[in-house]
Phi, psi and omega in degrees: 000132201283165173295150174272136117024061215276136147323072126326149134178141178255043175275141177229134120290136256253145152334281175318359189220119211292181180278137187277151198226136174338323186273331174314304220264347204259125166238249224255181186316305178315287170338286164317313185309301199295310188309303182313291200286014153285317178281330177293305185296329153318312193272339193258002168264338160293281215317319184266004152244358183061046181262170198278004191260169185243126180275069182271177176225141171024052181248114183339125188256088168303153133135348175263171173227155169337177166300311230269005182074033190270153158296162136235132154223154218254179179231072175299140162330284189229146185208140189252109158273160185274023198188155195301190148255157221264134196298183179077157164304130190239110183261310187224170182213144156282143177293358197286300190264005170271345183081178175291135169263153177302331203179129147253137177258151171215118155268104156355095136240176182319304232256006179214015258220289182287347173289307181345303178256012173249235187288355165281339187273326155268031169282317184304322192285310178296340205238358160080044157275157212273346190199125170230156189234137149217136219242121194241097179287346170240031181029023167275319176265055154188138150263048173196152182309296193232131165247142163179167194254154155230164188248125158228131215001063146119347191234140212267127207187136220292160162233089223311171166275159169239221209283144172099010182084029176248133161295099178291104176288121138312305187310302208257330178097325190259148176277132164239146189241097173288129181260007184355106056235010168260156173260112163303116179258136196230129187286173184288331191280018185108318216270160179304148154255155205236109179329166163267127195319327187289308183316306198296342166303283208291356183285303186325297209289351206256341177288304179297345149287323179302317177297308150355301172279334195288337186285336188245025086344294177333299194286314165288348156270016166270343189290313176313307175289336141346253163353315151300322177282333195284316171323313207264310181302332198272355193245334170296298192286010174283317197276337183288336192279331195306313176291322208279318178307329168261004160289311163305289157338282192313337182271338155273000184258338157273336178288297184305347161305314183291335174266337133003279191307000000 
């Protein structure tokens, strides 16, 4: 891997906030889906300029450390280096030889959600990355679909859409879009970059478990309600036979008062 941009900084990250681990970073289908098909749209966008970069997924960012000097080291979903990556498998790079990355994504889940947006966004910020995202592919955990940054001098500062509702990239040249539940990417010249047909499959079949489960979501709240209503009628003819029975009672008790008399 040719040299980089090298990383300086004496920046510590805070104790509390532990380092990502293979079991840490995989969160709910969607959350996976979106990581794939960012990356996949990333990478097909290297492909049609014949830029150098390497397009990773959640592969360990060696060098920085704790307050107590322990490593951290993060898994960004997807982080774009300005250079390939090393052939073979690859689980981490030290930031000495990936250099500063061009751009990080962190896609939303619960269980990450607030580092995303606290001290992993200013490990990212120390270490001078130029454009950062986090992306809520189930549009629950964020109030807006996509939050995100930019470094002007040195400091981090929101990054707003500009014209059409698009995150305009400096770093990568390309517009992002939320699409939900995937993030759209857009070439400089405008146009959708277009999943790879194994992605856009594996998109197809996961829109059809979802509709699946929402169709058997439905039917189990018709059932419920079913059900609730069928509890409320049987517990309503419980209190009517309750009144009738005492109403009978009550009329008998008035005929033996009368024949009494």
């Amino acid at each position: 891997m040719a040299q980089a941009t090298i990383w300086r900084t004496t920046y510590r990250v805070p104790n509390s906030l532990p380092s990502d681990t293979e079991e840490s970073v995989v969160g709910t289908l969607w959350h996976q889906k979106a990581i794939g098909a960012l990356s996949d749209l990333l990478e097909e966008v290297a492909r049609r300029r014949g830029a150098t970069w390497g397009v990773c997924e959640q592969i360990a960012l060696q060098g920085l450390q704790h307050e107590d000097g322990s490593a951290y080291d993060p898994r960004p979903d997807v982080m774009v280096l300005a250079q390939p990556l090393p052939s073979g498998a690859l689980s981490s790079i030290p930031l000495t030889e990936a250099g500063i990355p061009l751009f990080i994504a962190e896609v939303a889940s619960e269980s990450t959600v607030q580092n995303d947006r606290g001290d992993k966004r200013r490990a990212y910020e120390a270490i001078g990355v130029p454009e950062y995202l986090i992306y809520d592919p189930d549009g629950d955990l964020l109030h807006a679909p996509l939050r995100a940054w930019r470094l002007e001098a040195g400091v981090y500062v929101p990054w707003e859409a500009g014209a059409g509702g698009f995150w305009h990239s400096a770093s990568l040249g390309v517009a992002f879009e939320p699409t939900q539940p995937l993030l759209g990417v857009r070439d400089r010249d405008g146009r959708q970059i277009a999943l790879s047909r194994a992605v856009r499959e594996r998109a197809d079949r996961l829109e059809q478990e979802r509709a699946e489960e929402e169709r058997r979501r439905i039917e189990a709240e018709r059932a419920q309600v079913a059900a609730e209503q069928a509890r409320a009628a049987a517990e309503e003819e419980r209190a009517a036979e309750v009144r009738r029975r005492a109403e009978l009672e009550e009329q008998l008790r008035r005929l033996r008062a009368q024949i009494g008399e």
